[in-house]
C-alpha angles and dihedrals in degrees: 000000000000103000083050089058082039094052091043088051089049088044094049087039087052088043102046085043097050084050104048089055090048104050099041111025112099089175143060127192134174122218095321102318099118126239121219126226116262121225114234085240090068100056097094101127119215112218134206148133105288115231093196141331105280101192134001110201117200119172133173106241112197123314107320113028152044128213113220129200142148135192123231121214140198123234084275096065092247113132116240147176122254118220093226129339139155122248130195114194116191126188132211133190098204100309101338113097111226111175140014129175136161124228124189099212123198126189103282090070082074124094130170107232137156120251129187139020147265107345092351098061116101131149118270132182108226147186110227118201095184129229116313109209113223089243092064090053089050103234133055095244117208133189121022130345147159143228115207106188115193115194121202115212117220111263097244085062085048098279091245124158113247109198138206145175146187140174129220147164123257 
């Protein structure tokens, strides 16, 4: 019983967190490479059927937490939005799995930003999953990690699991 309160905690903290991101970030980085903010005329998404993750981002933000997307692309290598789909993020502190959790997205997780800089910036349409705080995950992790992300596609676009993965430093 209590690893099922413990589970549902865990499920409203992930939620609330993944919300919040969404609804007032403007902006996306990886690592420290600054984001741009992007002008409401440019949020038209494009949609489509992914190929493959093209890129999972997973940064350390402030003292006790990471924030975690990926970008999905088409066979030509564009990055596009999904209508619906269901991701599963897992974290690892070196070898040792420590949190799992499963999201159905739909397309308003989506958002067109600028990422890079110089000759490296270009505009991406990403999904972001928002920052995850330590205590959600249930330890304060140190060294080195990794997020894999798998993405289900909806079965009318095959159904197949796309699959992603960074490192980064806690």
């Amino acid at each position: 019983m209590k690893k099922l309160i413990m589970a549902m905690l865990m499920f409203v903290g992930l939620i609330v967190a993944v919300s919040v991101i969404l609804v007032t970030s403007s902006y996306l980085r990886c690592g420290y490479i600054p984001v741009h903010e992007t002008k409401p005329e440019q949020l038209e998404l494009v949609y489509g059927n992914p190929e493959y993750i093209k890129n999972v981002c997973a940064y350390k933000e402030g003292s006790d937490g990471i924030v975690v997307y990926f970008t999905l692309a088409d066979a030509q290598g564009k990055t596009i939005a999904c209508n619906s789909g269901t991701v599963t993020i897992n974290i690892f502190e070196g070898e040792k799995e420590i949190f799992t959790f499963s999201l159905i997205v739909s397309k308003d997780y989506f958002q067109k930003a600028t990422v890079g800089l110089g000759s490296f910036q270009r505009e991406v349409v990403a999904c972001c999953l928002g920052r995850l705080k330590y205590s959600v995950l249930g330890c304060k992790p140190s060294g080195w990690g990794k997020v894999e992300i798998r993405f289900w596609k909806p079965v009318e676009m095959g159904g197949e699991i796309l699959t992603g993965e960074d490192t980064l430093l806690f």
